[in-house]
Every structure is written in C-alpha cells, then in structure tokens.
C-alpha positions in Angstrom: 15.7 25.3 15.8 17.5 27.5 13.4 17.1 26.8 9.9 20.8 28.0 8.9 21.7 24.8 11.4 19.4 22.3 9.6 20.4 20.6 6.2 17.2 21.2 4.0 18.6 21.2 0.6 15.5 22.1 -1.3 15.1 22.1 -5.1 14.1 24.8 -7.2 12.5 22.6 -9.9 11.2 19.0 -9.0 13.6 15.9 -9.8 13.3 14.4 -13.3 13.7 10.8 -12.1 10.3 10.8 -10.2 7.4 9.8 -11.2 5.0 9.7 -8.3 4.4 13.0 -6.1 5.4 12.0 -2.8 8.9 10.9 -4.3 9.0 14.4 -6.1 8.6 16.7 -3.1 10.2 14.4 -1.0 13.4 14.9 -2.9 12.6 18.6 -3.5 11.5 20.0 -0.5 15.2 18.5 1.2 13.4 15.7 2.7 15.2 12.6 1.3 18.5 12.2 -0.9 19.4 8.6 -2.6 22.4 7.1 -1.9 22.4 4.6 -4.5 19.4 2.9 -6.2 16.4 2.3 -4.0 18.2 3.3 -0.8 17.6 6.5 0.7 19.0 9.3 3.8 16.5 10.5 5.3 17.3 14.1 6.0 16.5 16.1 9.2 12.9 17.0 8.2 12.2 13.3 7.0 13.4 11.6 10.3 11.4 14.1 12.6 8.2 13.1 10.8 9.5 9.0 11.1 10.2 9.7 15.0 6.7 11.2 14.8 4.8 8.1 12.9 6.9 6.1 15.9 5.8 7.7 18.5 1.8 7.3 17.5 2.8 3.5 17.2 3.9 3.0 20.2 1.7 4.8 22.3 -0.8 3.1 20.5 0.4 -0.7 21.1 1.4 0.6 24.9 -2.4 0.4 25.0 -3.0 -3.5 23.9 0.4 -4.5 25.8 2.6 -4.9 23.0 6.4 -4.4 23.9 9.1 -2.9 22.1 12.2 -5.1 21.3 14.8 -5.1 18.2 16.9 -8.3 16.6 19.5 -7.9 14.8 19.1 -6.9 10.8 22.1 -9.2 10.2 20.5 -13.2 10.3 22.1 -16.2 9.9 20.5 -18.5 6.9 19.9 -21.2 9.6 17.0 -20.5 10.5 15.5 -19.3 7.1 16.4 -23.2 6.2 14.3 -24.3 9.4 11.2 -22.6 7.8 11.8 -23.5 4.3 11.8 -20.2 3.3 15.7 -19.8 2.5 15.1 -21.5 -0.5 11.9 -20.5 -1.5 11.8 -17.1 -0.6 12.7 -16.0 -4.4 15.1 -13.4 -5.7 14.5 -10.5 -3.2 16.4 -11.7 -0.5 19.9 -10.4 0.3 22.1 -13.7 0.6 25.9 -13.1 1.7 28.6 -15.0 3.5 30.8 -13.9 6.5 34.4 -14.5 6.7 33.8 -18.3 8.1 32.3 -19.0 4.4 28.9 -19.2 6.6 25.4 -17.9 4.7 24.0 -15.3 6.2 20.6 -12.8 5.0 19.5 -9.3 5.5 16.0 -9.6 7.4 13.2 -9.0 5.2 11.4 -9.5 7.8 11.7 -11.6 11.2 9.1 -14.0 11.6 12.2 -16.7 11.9 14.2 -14.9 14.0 11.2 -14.2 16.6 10.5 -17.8 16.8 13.6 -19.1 17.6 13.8 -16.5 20.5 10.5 -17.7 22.0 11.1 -21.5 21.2 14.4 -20.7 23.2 12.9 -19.1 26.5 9.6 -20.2 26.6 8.5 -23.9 27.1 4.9 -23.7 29.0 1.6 -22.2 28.0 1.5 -20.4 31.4 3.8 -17.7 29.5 1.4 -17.0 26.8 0.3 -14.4 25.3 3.9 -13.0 24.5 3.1 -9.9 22.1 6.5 -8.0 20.6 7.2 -5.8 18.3 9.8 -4.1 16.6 10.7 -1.0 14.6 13.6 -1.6 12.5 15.0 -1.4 8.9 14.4 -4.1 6.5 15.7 -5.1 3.1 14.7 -6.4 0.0 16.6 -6.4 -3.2 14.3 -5.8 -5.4 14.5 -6.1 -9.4 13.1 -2.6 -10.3 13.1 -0.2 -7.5 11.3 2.5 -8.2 8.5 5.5 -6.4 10.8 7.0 -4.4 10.0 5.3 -0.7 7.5 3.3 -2.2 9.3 0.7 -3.4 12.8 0.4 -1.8 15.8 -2.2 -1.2 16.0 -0.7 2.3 12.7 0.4 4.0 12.2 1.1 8.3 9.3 -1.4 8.9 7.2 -1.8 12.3 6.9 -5.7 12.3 4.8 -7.3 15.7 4.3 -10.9 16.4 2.8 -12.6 19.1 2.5 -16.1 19.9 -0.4 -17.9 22.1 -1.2 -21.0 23.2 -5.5 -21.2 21.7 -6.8 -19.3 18.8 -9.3 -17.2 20.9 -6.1 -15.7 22.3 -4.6 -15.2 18.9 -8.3 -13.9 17.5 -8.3 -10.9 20.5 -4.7 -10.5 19.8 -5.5 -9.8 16.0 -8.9 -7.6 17.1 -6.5 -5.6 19.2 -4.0 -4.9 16.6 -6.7 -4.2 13.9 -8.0 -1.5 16.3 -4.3 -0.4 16.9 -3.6 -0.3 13.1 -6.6 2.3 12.6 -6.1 4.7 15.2 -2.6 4.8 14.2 -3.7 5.8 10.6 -6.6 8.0 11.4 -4.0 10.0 13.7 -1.8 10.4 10.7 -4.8 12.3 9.0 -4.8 9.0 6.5 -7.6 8.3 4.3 -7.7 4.7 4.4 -9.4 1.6 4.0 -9.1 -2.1 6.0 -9.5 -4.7 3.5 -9.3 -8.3 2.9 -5.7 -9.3 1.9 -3.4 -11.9 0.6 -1.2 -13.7 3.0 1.1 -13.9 0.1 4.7 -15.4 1.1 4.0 -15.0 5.0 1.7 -17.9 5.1 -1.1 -17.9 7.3 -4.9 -17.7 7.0 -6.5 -14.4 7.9 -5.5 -11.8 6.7 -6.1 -7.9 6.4 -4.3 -5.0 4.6 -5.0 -1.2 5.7 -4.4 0.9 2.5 -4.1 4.5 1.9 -5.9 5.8 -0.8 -5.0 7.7 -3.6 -6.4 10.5 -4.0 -8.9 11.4 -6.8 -7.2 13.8 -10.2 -10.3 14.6 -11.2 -11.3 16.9 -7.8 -9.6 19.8 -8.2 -11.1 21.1 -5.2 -8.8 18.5 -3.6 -6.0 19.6 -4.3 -5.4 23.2 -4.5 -5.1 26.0 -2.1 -5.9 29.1 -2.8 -4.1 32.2 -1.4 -5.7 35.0 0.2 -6.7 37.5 -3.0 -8.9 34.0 -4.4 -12.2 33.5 -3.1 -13.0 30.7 -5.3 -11.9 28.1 -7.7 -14.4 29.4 -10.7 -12.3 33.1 -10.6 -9.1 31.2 -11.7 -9.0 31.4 -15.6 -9.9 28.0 -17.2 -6.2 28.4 -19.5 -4.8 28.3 -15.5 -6.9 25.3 -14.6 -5.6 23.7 -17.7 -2.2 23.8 -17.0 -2.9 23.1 -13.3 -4.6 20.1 -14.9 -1.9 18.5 -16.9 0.8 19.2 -14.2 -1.7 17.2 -12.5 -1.3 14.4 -15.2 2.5 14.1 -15.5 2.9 12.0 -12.3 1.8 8.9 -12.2 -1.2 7.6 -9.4 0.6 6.4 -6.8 0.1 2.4 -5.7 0.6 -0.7 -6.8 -2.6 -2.2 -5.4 -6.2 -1.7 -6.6 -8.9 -1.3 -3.7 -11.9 -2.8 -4.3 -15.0 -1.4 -2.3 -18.9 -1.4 -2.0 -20.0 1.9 -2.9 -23.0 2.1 -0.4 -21.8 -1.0 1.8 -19.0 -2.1 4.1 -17.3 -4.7 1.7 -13.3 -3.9 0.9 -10.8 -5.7 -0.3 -7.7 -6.2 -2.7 -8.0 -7.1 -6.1 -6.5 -10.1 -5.6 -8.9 -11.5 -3.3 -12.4 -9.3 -3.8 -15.4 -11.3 -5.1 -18.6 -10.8 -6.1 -22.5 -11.6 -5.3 -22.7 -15.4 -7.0 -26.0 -16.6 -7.3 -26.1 -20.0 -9.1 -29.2 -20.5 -11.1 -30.5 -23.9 -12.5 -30.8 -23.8 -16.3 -33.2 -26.1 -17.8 -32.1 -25.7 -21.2 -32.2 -28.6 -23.3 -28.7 -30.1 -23.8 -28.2 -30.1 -27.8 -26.1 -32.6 -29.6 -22.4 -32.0 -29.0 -20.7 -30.8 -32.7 -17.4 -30.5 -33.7 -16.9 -27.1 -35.8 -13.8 -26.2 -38.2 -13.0 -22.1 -36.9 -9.7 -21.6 -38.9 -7.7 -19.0 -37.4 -9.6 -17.5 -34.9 -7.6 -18.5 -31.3 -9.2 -15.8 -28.8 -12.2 -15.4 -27.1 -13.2 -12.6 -29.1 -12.3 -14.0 -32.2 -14.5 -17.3 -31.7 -17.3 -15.8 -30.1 -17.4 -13.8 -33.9 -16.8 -16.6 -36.1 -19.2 -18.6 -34.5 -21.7 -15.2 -34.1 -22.5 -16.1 -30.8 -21.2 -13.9 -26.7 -18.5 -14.6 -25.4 -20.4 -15.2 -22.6 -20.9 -18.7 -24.6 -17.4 -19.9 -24.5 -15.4 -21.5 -22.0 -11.5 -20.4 -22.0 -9.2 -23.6 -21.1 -5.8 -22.5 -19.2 -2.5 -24.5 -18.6 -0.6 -23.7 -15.3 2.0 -25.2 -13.4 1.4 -25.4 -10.1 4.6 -26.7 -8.1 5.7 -28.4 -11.7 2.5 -29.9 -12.4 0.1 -29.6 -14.9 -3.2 -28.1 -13.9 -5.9 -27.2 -16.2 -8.5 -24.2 -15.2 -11.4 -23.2 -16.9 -13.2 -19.9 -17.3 -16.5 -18.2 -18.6 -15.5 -16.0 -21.8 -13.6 -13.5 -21.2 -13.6 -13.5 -17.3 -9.8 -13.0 -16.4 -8.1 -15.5 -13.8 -7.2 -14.1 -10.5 -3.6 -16.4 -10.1 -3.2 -15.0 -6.7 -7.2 -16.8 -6.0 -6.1 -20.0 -7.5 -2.7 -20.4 -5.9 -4.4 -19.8 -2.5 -7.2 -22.4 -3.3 -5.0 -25.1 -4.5 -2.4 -24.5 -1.6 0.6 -24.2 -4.1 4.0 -22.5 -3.5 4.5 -21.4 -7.2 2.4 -20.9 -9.6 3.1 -19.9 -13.4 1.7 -20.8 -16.7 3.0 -23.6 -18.7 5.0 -23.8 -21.5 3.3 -23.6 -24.8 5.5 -26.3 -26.3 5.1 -28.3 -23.3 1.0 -28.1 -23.6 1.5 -29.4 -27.2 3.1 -32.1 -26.3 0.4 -32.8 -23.4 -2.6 -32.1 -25.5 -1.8 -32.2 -29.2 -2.7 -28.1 -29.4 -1.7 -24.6 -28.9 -3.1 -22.4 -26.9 -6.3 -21.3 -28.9 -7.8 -24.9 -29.3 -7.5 -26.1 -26.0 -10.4 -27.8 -24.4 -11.5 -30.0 -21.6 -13.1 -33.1 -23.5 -11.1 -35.9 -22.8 -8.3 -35.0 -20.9 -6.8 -36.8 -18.7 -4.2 -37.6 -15.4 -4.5 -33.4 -15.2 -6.5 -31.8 -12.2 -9.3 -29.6 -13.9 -10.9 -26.6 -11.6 -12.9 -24.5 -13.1 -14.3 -21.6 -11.5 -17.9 -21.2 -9.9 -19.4 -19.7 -13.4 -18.9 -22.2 -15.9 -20.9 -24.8 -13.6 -24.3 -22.8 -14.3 -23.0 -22.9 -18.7 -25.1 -24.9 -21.0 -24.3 -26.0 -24.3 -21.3 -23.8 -24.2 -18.1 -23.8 -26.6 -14.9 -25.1 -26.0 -11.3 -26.4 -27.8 -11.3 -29.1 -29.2 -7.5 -30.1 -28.5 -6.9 -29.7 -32.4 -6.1 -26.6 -34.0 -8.4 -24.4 -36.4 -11.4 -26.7 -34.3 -13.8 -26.0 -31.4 -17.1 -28.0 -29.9 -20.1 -26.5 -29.8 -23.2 -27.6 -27.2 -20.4 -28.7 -24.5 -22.3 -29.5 -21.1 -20.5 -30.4 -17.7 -21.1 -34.5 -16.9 -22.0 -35.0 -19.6 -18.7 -34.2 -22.4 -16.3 -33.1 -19.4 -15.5 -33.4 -15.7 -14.3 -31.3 -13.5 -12.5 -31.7 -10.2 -13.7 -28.9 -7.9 -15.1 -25.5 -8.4 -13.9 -22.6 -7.1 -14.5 -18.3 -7.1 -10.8 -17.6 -9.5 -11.7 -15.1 -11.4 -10.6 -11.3 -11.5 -13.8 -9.0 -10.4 -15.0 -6.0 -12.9 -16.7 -2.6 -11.5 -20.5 -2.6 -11.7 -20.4 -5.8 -10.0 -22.7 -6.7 -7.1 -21.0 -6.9 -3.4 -20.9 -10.5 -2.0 -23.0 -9.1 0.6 -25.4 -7.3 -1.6 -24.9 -3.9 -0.4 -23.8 -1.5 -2.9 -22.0 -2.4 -6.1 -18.1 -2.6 -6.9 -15.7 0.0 -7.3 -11.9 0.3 -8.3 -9.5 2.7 -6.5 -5.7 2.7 -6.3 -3.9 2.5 -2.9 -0.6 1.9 -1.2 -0.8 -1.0 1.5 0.4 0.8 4.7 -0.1 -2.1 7.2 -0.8 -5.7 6.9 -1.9 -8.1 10.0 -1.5 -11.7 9.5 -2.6 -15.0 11.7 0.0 -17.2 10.7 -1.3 -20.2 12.8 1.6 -22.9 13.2 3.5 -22.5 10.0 6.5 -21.4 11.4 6.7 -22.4 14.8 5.7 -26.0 13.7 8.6 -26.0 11.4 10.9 -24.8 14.1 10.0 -26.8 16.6 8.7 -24.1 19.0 6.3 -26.0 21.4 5.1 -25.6 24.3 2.9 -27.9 27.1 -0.7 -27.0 27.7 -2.9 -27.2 30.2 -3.0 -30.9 29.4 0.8 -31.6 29.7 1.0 -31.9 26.0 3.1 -30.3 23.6 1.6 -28.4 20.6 2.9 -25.9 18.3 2.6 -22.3 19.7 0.1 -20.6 17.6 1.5 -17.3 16.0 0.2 -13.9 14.7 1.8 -11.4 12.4 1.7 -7.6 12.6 3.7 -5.4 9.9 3.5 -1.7 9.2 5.2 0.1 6.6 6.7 3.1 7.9 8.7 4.8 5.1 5.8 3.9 3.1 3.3 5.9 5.5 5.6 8.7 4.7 5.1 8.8 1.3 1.5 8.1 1.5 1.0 11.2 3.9 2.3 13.1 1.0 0.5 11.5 -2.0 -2.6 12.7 0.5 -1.6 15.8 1.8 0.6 17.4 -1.6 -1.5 21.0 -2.6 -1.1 22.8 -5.0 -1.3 26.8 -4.1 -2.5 29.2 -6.2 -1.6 32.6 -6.3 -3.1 35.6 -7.5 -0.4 38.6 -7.8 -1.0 42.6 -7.9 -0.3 42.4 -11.5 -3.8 40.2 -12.1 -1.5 37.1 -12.5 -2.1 33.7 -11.1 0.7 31.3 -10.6 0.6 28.2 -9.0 3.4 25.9 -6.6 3.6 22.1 -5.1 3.3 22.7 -1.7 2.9 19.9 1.6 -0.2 20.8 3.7 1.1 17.9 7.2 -0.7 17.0 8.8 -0.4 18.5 12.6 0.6 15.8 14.4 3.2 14.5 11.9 4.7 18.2 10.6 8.4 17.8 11.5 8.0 21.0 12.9 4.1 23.3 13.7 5.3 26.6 13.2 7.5 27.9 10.6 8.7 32.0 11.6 10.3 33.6 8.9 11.8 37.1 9.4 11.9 38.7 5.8 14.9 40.4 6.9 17.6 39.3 9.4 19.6 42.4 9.4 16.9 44.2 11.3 17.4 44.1 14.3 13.8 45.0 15.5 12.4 42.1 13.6 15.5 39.5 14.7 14.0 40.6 19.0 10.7 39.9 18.0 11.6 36.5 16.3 13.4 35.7 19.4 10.5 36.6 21.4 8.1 34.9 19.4 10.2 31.8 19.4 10.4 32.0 22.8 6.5 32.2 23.8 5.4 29.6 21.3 8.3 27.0 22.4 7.2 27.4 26.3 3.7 26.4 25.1 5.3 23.3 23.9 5.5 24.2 20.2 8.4 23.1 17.8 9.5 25.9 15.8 11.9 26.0 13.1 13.2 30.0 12.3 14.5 30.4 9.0 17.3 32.8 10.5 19.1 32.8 6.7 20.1 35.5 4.6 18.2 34.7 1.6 16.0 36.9 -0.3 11.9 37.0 0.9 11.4 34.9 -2.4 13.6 32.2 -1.5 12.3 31.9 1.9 8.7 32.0 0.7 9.1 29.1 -1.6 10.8 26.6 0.8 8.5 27.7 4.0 5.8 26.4 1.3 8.1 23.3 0.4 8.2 22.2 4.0 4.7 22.0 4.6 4.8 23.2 8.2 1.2 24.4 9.4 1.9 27.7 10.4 3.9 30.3 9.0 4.6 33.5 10.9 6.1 36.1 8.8 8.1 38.9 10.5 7.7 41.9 8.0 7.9 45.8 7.4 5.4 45.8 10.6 7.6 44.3 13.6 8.0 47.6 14.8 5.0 47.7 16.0 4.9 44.2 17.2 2.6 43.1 14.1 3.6 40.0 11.9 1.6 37.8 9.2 0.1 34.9 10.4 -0.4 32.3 7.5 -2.3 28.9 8.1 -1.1 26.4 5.1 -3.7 24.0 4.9 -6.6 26.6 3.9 -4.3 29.7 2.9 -6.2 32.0 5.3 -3.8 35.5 5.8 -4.1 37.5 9.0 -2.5 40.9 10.7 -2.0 40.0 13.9 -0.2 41.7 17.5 2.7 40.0 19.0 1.1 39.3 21.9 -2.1 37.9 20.3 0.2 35.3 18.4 -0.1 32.4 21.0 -3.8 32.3 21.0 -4.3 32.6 17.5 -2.2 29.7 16.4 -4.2 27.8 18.9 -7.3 28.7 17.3 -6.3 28.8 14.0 -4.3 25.3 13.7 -6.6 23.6 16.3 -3.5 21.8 17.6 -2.2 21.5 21.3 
C-alpha cells in the first residue's frame, strides 16, 4: 500500500482537547478525526486495526459455536416498552419519531431486539442452545462525552446473547464466553484482569467485567524506548527524565473504573462490588447506660468523634436514601463510605438516590448531622455487616446540636437486615484471605452477563420443555467494547522514544509500539529519498518479497523530507521499519524494530529472515 494513497493526516503537536493518551495519538498520529462531539471517523489506519480486533473475535467464538448476525441500529420503541426499559432506561437513550409520528430508538444495545427474534422463530426447547452475536455500532447520548473513544455517543460494540432452555446450558455457555473473552484480549497483547462486576441496567445475576489496565506512571522503564546510541535508562540526564516525567503527568490515567485485586491471591473485582475478609467477633462488653449528650455544631463524623474525644470507629453514621420513592434508612461504622451501587443491588431497587434534606426534616425532626436510628419508625433500616459487632456506640439523636452515647443494637434500635454496603479501602484483607487489597485504574473492555428470564419473561418468549410446559427461555449476555479495545491498546502500548543525537543531545517523541497482530500494517519501508531511482527498485523489490510472505506493508512513497517521514513512521506505530538510505546501492537498508529500538545494517536479500526473527511474527 502506498502511503501517498492513504489519508494519514498526522499532527505535528498533540491535540489540546485531549486529555487521556490514547485520544492524543489517536488524533495525532491520523488515526481518528471527530465529526462532532463524541462521534468519531475512523481513518484508514484506525479501521485496519478494528477489522483486525474483529477478526480475533470471530475466530475466537467460531470455536464455542457462536454465529454472526446483525439487526438493525434503527429500533422501534415497542419493544423497549415490552421490557420496561423505554421508560426507565434514563437520559442516554436516543428517542426519535419517524414520519408516521411513531417512537423509535437508536440501539444501545439489543437485548430486546434479540428476543423478540427468538420468541418469533423458536417455540420448543429442542432448538436450544441458540448462541448469536453481533458486531455493530451502538449509541448512547451521553451528558459529557469525553476520552476520545472512551466515552462516546457512537461506539462499534460486539454484543452476544444466547438463550437456553436450563441453567447448566446457560452456565457452559457463560464458561465458554469467559474463555473466549480472554483469549481474545491476551491476543491483543492486553494486560488485563476478569473481575467481579455490576449487572448495572442489564439486569441479571452473574456477572463479570474484563478490564484493561492502566498502566503504572511511576515505571519509567515502561514506558520509554530508547534508540540505538542509549544503553540504559541511568545515562539519560535526570533534567531529561524530569521533563519526560511531567509530560508523563499532563494526561490524565485513563479509566473510569477502579480494579480492585489481591496482591498475592486470585481475588478481583470492581469497586463497586469488591469486599473484604469479615470476621464477626462477639464483644462481651458491658452495655453502659444509654446518655443523651449536647455536641453543638459539630455534624460530621470527624467532628463528633473530637468533640466527644473518642474514634470514629465509635460512631455510627445514619443515611437517608430513596429507593424507588421511598424512604430507607442505612447505617454505617464511622467513616466507612456506602457503596450505592452494593445497596441498590441488595435491596433490588431500580433508582436509588439520596433524599431530600428538607424532606428528612420533615420525616425526622433533624438535619443531616443529628440523625439517628432510636425510635424511628414505618422506615426500612439496613445497616451494614460492621455496625452489628458495635457496642455502646454513638449515634444522632434526631435533634440538632445532640447525639447518644452507649447505643447497643436490640436494645435502643432495630434493624431490618444486615448487609456488606460499604466502599472497601487498600490494606484490606481479601474475602478469601489470600493477599491483601489493592487499587488500580482500568477501562472495562468486555462484560458477560446471565440475564436469567428478565427479558424474555417480560416479552413473552417461551418455549415447551421436555415436559410440554412453557417456561421462559433463559438468557445470557455477552458485550465487548470494540472502539474501547482500541483506545486501551494505546493507553498500553504508547512509548515514549528517546533519542540521543551526534551533538550529545537527548530528545524524546510519543510514539505507538502495536502490538503485531493488531498493527494496521507489520512493516513500515521508508525510502529517504524517492527521486533515486536505485532506492525506489529496491523498495519495489523489498515490497514485493515481504508481501509474498504474506506481510502487509505500507511504503511511504511521499516526497517529504527524511524528518517528516521519521516522525510519522514513529507515529504509526508499525513494528518494523525498513529504511532505504545512502546504502541501497549496495542492496543494504536500516532495519528498525519499534518496540525495543534495536538498529541493524542489513543485505537485501537477508531482509525476509530477519524480520522474521526480529519481530517474531508470522
């Protein structure tokens, strides 16, 4: 492929508007242009590494039987109302009418659609396992779009569902994917992590999300590659790692979810759902005389615990939420933090926020600061698992400026049910003991659901079993983000290349170090000089014998200066670069591997075998 064909309009500074890498060189290195906010083109370069992503997917779910179909993008609001979800779906989704004054919705996603397809053709269990899938874009119109592909009103989304007529099919279905899902990531040359994730608005039980992590600022080792006059990191000058440093710091980490993991175990999981070892312990503390204490202004946790000269560890903090308009009351130890996606999940509600402080005065006769659990009543109380082990604690006493001291469960308060709700910290024990907690930032790349019967219960899709009787099919759910996997390649695989010149000088670039399987193109042959007619034969030759090996090769045939082709070849990110210099005369060129900046002289006819050693690819 000629590069003077192509349309790779590369930058020579990176865009102001980002803010994350991937969106940076994404935009710079001619990969991606916006069309208008949080909708993008994707550009030659861009789509050859999608088709590529595609390609691993679907010779991946070949293997598990999954087959390829695609609905239309364009859904009436019918069935959306079937599900419930048409209503309660929220802002995000794209609701228009056609000419017939009908509603109609761009598909956020197609579990509706998919089920009124199979409740259409399929009536028997003798037809089950059905597993489909689809590769198609979706859209979302969301508030703030921001990140570049990260978070987009139009996004290209794999989305698989399958439908069954026993949950042991459904549970080897779901294996099968999850097995899918990581050989599709580890081929993408993803650092990633399955974890335990939220259902969220899908529904469903089970759940797991596969997230890429980010990758670590603080090892440089990382992220820079080092050209061929730099034998190691401790010969750049520290004033050069400095800067290298803070150019570092001016984009933001990448992610909107935090990974939490077992260092030394197998536990992982999102925020939102990660727990932590709970042993309850039986106190044998005497139970003092409950006291009623004046605290003037102090309102917070913090605040009380140092009036009172006692931990925070000693108070219990009362919350207000509404949960599907009503009242619910949730208590926590000190300054624990409550996990809303946790409690919405345990109390089975659709929304969840947290009530109005003028309404909670008029429920309780405080403000938030004084509130307590003595003596409430017609509100559900939860509390979560740590305040059932508290003795003689602290609480609100419903009256402002006032707050009980030696407050014991049964005996001054009830409480409904007890629950794990809140937020875990770092240092924490695993739930399974092995190794203790740690934070990372990730982007979810994938997401496997088993949705069970919400939705084809809802729309009626039912089939007879073995007994003659109709049941609900049973569904799964099976979504990857394919636009996102784009951007999290890049958050993983941007370098940064360091240079050292004649002159003593270092310099450093952004550059993309693909992947091989996923570089829109492996080899990258660059003739400094296209008016020599020597070195223009040998490119042609050279493209020649590398494309009958079955290599994609992309010849930068401009008439730019060497500088200008240097900087985009490093742009692009290919893994090979074959420069065609001063030498091609005599049939030598520059052989340059991007992702450990090894140089070498090589002979023409020496090229084939070296990129095949070299790259490690085909």
């Amino acid at each position: 492929m000629k590069q003077s064909k192509m349309l790779i309009p590369t930058l020579r500074e990176m865009p102001s508007d980002a803010q994350v890498i991937s969106h940076a060189l994404l935009v710079r290195a001619g990969y991606v242009r916006q069309v208008t906010s949080g909708i993008y083109a994707y550009l030659p370069l861009a789509n050859r590494v999608l088709e590529k992503l595609k390609k691993i997917m679907r010779e991946e779910f070949d293997e598990i039987g999954a087959i390829e179909l695609l609905a239309p993008a364009l859904l009436t609001a019918d069935l959306w109302r079937e599900s419930g979800r048409y209503e309660s779906y929220g802002e995000d989704l794209y609701k228009l009418k056609n000419r017939d004054n009908s509603d109609f919705i761009l598909g956020p996603t197609h579990e509706e659609t998919m089920t009124a397809l199979v409740r259409d053709e399929i009536t028997s269990y003798k037809k089950l396992p059905l597993n489909v899938y689809q590769i198609q874009a979706k859209y979302r119109d969301e508030k703030r779009p921001r990140y570049g592909l990260l978070r987009g009103r139009e996004f290209l989304m794999k989305d698989g569902y399958s439908f069954h007529a026993d949950t042991d099919s459904l549970d080897e279905t779901y294996n099968d994917y999850k097995r899918a899902y990581e050989n599709i990531f580890a081929r993408s040359g993803l650092d990633f992590k399955p974890i335990i994730g939220d259902g969220g608005a899908m529904g469903g039980q089970d759940s797991q999300e596969f997230m890429a992590v980010t990758p670590d600022r603080s090892d440089l080792e990382k992220w820079l590659v080092l050209d061929k006059n730099i034998n190691a990191i401790d010969e750049i000058p520290n004033g050069v790692l400095e800067d290298i440093k803070a150019e570092l710091g001016k984009w933001l980490i990448a992610g909107e979810d935090t990974i939490v993991y077992a260092e030394g175990g197998d536990y992982a999981a999102n925020l939102e759902m990660a727990t932590s070892q709970f042993e309850p312990t039986i106190s044998y503390t005497e139970e003092l005389e409950l006291e009623k204490v004046a605290t003037k202004d102090a309102k917070t946790i913090d605040e009380v615990a140092t009036f009172l000269e006692i931990s925070s560890d000693e108070l219990i903090k009362t919350l207000v939420y509404k949960a599907d308009e009503e009242l619910v009351v949730v208590l926590l130890k000190g300054n624990d933090e409550l996990n809303e996606v946790k409690l919405t999940n345990f109390i089975g509600a659709t929304s969840l926020e947290p009530a109005d402080e003028v309404e909670v005065f008029e429920k309780f006769g405080a403000h938030f600061g004084a509130l307590g659990p003595i003596g409430i009543k017609d509100v559900k109380i939860i509390a979560d698992r740590e305040v059932e082990v508290m003795k003689n604690a602290v609480v609100g006493a419903d009256e402002d400026g006032f707050h009980y001291k030696n407050v014991n469960l049964g005996r001054d308060f009830s409480v409904e049910t007890f629950a794990d709700l809140r937020t875990v910290h770092e240092g924490e024990v695993s739930p399974d003991g092995r190794g203790t907690l740690k934070f990372a930032r990730g982007i979810e790349i994938g997401h496997i659901f088993k949705l069970g019967t919400r939705y084809t219960e809802a729309m009626g899709a039912n089939i007879l079993d073995k007994n003659g009787k109709s049941m609900p099919m049973i569904m799964g759910c099976y979504g990857i983000g394919v636009s996102r996997l784009l951007s999290a390649v890049l958050e993983q695989f941007a370098r940064i290349y360091v240079e050292k010149t004649p002159k003593e000088e270092y310099k450093f670039s952004w550059s993309i170090n693909f992947p091989a399987e996923l570089a829109p193109f492996d080899i990258h042959l660059v003739p400094v000089n296209t008016k020599d007619e020597t070195a223009m034969t040998l490119t042609n030759d050279l493209e020649a014998a590398l494309k009958a090996k079955g290599y994609e090769v992309l010849v930068d045939d401009r008439n730019e200066r060497a500088g200008v082709k240097f900087a985009d070849s490093d742009l692009i990110g290919l893994p090979v670069r074959v420069t065609i210099g001063k030498k091609a005369s005599e049939g030598i060129v520059e052989v340059k591997i991007r992702a450990t900046g090894e140089v070498i002289e090589i002979n023409q006819e020496e090229l084939v075998n070296t990129v095949e050693i070299l790259s490690k690819s085909k």
